[in-house]
C-alpha positions as CSV (number, residue, x, y, z in Angstrom):
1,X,117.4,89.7,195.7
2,X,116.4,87.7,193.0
3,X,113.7,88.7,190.6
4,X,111.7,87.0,187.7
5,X,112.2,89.7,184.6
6,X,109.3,89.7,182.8
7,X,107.2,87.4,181.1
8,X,103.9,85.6,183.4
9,X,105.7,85.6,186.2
10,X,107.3,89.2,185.7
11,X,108.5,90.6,189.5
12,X,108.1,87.7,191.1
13,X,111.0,87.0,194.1
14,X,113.1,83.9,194.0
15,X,114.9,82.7,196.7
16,X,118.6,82.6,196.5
17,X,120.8,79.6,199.0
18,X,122.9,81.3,201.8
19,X,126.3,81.9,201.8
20,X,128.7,81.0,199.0
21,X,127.2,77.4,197.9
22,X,125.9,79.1,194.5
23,X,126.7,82.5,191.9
24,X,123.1,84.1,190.9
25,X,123.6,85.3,187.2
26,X,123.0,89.0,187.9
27,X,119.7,90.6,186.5
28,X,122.0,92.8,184.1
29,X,123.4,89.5,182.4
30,X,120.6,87.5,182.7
31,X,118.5,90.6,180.6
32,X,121.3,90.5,178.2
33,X,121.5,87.0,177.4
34,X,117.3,86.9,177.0
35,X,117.4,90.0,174.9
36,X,119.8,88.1,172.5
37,X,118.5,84.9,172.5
38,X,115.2,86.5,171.4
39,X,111.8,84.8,171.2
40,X,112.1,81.1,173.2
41,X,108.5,80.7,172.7
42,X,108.2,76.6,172.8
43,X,111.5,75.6,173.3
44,X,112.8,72.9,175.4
45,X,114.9,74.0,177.9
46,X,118.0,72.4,179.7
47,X,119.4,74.5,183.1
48,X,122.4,72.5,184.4
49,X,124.1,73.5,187.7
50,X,120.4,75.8,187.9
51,X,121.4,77.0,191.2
52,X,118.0,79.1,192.0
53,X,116.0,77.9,189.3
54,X,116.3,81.3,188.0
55,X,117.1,80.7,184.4
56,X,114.9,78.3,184.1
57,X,112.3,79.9,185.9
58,X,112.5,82.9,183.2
59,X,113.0,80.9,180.5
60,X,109.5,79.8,181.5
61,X,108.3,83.1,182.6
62,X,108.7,84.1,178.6
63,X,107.4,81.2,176.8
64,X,110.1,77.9,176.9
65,X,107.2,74.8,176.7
66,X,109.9,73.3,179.5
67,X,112.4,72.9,181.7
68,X,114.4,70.6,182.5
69,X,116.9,71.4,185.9
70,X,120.2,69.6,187.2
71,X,121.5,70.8,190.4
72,X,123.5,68.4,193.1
73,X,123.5,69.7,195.5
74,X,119.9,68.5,197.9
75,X,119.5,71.8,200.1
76,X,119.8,74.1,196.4
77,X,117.5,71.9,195.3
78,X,115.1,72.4,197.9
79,X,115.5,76.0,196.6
80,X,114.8,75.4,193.3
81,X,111.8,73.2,193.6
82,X,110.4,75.8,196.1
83,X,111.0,78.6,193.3
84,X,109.4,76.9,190.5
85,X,106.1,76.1,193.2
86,X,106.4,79.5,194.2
87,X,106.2,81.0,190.5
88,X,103.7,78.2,189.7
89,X,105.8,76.6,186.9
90,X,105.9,72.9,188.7
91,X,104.0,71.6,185.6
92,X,106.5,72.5,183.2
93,X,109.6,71.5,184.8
94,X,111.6,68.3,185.4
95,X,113.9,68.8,188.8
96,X,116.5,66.8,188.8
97,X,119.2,66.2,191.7
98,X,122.1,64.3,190.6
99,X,125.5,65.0,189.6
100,X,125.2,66.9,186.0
101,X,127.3,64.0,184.5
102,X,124.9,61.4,185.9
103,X,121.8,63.6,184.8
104,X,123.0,63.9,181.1
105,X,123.6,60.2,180.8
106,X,120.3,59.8,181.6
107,X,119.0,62.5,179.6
108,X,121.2,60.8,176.5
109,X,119.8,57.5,177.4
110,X,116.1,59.1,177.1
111,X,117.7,60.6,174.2
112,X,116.2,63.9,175.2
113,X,117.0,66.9,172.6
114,X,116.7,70.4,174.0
115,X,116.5,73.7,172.1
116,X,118.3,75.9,174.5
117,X,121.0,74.6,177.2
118,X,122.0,76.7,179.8
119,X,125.4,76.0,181.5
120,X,126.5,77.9,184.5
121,X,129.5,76.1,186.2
122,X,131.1,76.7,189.7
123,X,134.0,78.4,188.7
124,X,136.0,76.0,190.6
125,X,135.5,73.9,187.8
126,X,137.2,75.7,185.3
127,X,140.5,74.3,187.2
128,X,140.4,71.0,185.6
129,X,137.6,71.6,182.6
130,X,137.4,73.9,179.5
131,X,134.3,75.9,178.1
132,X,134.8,73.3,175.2
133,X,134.4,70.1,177.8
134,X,131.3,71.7,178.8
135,X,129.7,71.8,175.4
136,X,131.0,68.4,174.4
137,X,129.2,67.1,177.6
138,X,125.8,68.2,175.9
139,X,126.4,68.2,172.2
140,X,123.7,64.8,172.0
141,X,121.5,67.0,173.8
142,X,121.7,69.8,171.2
143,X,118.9,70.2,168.9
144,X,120.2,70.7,165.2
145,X,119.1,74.4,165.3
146,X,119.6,74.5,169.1
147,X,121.7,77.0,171.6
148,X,124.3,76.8,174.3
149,X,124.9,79.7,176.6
150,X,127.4,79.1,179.1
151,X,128.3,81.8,181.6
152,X,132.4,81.6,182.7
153,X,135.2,83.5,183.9
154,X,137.4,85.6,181.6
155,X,140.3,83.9,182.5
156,X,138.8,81.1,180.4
157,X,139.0,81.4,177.0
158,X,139.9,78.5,174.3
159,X,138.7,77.9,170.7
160,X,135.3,76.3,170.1
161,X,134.7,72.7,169.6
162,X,134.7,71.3,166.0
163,X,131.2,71.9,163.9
164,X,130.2,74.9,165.9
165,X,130.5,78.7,166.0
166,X,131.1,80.5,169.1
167,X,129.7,84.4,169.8
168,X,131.2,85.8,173.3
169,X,129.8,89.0,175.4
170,X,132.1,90.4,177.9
171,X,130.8,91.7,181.2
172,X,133.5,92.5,183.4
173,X,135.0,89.6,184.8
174,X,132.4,87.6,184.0
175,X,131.7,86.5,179.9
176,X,129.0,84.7,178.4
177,X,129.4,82.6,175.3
178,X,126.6,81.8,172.7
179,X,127.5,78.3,170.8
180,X,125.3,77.0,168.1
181,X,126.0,74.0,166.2
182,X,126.7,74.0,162.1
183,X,127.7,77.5,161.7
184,X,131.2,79.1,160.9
């Protein structure tokens, strides 16, 4: 089960696709990545591959001014769209269902900036893409100040893109890396 973590919409139950089409960030991680990350009050937020919407939907849920969500695949994003109605959030979010390469084209070409950007591949993806790719992907996006968290494997581990600084927490097999642009 899924679960909102605190914030407005604190203990509120998200719905979760069935079978193996997504990977929930667990409640442990997700309360580890908020608790560094600290006060989102106001930010813009970007989810790509947003799977539940729960990100997102906490990111919300403690302050974020928005959302914006990119998941492919159409019954997920039933999900998600459901999940942000459910936790009455529809008014700060913008859904979106494409491909996440098609999305942040059009993001770029809106030239959108976002505060915080969550990243949360399929793992399969990691066959033929790097952590680095990822980031490079959404660099444009990237406020000056701004944050990437993406959530991979352990197995994957290469050296940070040029012009910013990379932080990484280990949890089991699973690690999350902080990147924030500028810093050494």
């Amino acid at each position: 089960m899924l679960r909102v973590l605190t914030g407005t919409a604190k203990g509120r139950n998200l719905k979760v696709p069935k079978g193996q089409k997504i990977r929930p960030m667990t409640s442990r991680v997700k309360k580890s990545v908020f608790d560094t990350l600290g006060d989102i009050s106001e930010m813009k937020v970007l989810d790509i591959f947003a799977g539940s919407g729960g990100l997102g939907i906490e990111s919300i849920s403690r302050g974020a001014a928005h959302v914006t969500a990119i998941e492919k695949d159409p019954l997920v994003f039933k999900i998600i769209k459901e999940n942000y109605e459910h936790c009455g959030f529809t008014d700060k979010a913008s859904l979106i269902c494409f491909d996440y390469k098609v999305a942040l084209a059009k993001l770029r070409s809106k030239n959108e900036v976002f505060d915080l950007i969550f990243i949360d591949p399929p793992y399969k993806l990691y066959s033929t893409l790097e952590v680095k790719d990822f980031i490079l992907d959404v660099e444009e996006l990237l406020d000056d100040d701004g944050v990437i968290v993406i959530e991979h494997n352990y197995k994957t581990e290469d050296t940070p893109p040029p012009g910013f600084a990379r932080f990484t927490k280990p949890f089991g097999e699973t690690q999350v890396s902080y990147f924030r642009k500028g810093e050494q």
